[in-house]
C-alpha positions in Angstrom: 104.3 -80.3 -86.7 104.0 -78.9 -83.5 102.7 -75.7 -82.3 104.7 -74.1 -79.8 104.1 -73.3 -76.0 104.8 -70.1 -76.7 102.1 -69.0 -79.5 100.3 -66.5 -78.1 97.1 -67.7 -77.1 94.5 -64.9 -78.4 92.6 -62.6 -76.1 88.6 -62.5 -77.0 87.3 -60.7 -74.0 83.4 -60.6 -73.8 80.8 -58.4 -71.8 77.6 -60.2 -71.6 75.0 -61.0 -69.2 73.6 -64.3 -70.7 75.5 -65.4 -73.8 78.4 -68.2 -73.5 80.6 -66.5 -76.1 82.3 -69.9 -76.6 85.5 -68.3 -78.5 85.4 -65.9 -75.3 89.1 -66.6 -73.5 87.3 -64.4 -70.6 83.9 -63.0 -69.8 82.3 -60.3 -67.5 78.6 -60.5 -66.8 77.9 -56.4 -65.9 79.2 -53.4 -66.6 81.7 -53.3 -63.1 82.9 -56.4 -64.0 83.5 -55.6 -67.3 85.0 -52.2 -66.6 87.3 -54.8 -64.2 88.2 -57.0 -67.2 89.7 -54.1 -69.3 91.4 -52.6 -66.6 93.3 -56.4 -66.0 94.2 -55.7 -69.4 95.1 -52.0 -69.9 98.6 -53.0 -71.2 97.4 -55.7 -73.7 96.7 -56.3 -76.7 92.6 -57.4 -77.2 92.0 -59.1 -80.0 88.7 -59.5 -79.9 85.9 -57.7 -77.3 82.3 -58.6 -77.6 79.6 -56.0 -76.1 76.0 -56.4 -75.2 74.3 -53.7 -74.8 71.2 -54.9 -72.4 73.2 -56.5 -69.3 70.0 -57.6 -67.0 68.0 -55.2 -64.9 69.2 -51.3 -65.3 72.6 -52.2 -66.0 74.1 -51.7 -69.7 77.2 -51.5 -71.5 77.5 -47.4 -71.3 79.7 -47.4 -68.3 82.7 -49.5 -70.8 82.0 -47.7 -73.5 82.9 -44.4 -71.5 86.0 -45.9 -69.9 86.7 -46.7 -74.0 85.8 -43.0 -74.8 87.6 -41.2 -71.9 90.8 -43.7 -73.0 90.6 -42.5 -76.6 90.3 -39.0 -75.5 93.3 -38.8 -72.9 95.3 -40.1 -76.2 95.8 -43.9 -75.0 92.8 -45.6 -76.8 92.6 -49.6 -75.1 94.6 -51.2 -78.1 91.6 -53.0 -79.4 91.3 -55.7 -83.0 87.8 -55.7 -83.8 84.9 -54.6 -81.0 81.8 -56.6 -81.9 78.3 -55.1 -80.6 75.9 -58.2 -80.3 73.1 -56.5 -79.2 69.5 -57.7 -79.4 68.6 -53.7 -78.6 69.4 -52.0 -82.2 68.7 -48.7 -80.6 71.3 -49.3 -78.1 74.0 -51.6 -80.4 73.9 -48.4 -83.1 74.7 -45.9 -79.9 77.5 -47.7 -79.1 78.7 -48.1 -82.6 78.6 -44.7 -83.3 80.4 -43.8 -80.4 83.5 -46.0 -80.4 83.8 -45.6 -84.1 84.1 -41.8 -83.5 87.0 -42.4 -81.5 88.5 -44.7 -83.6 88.1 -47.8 -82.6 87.5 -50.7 -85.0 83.3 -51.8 -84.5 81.6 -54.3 -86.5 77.3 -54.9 -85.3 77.4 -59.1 -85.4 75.5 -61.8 -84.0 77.0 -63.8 -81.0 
C-alpha cells in the first residue's frame, strides 16, 4: 500500500539554541524566533513543541511561554498535543512546567 499525498505531515515545532531535534519539522534558535514560529502557526494544529529553557547568552524561553500564557488567558490557548520541556536547567524546565500546565496546556519534562 501506498500512503497518500495528502496525509497530513505532522507538525513538531522546536525552540532550541543547540539541539538538532531530528523529529523537529521546524526549529527556532531564540526566543524572537520562536515567538515567530508560533505566530506562523496561530491557526494550526502543533502536534508536538519542544522548549529549552537556556537559549545562549541572556535569552530564555520565558518570552513563548508568556505569548502561551497571555493566549490561554484571552480564551484562545495555541492548540497544542504535548509541549515537551527538555531543559538541562531543572530550576528553569519545572518554571515552565508549572506555568503552562496551569493554563492548561498538556507538558511532559523529557530528554531531547
Amino acid at each position: 500500500m501506498y500512503e497518500s499525498a495528502s496525509t497530513p505531515q505532522p507538525v513538531i515545532l522546536g525552540i532550541d539554541d543547540l539541539r538538532p531535534l531530528p523529529r523537529a519539522t521546524r526549529i527556532a534558535r531564540t526566543s524572537r524566533e520562536g515567538i515567530r514560529l508560533l505566530e506562523e502557526h496561530r491557526d494550526r494544529y502543533i502536534d508536538e513543541l519542544w522548549l529549552d529553557h537556556d537559549l545562549g547568552g541572556e535569552d530564555d524561553i520565558l518570552p513563548v511561554v508568556t505569548l502561551l500564557e497571555e493566549a490561554a488567558f484571552s480564551g484562545r490557548p495555541f492548540r497544542i498535543g504535548t509541549v515537551f520541556v527538555h531543559s538541562a536547567n531543572p530550576i528553569g524546565a519545572a518554571r515552565v512546567v508549572q506555568a503552562l500546565t496551569r493554563w492548561d496546556y498538556e507538558v511532559r519534562r523529557a530528554t531531547a
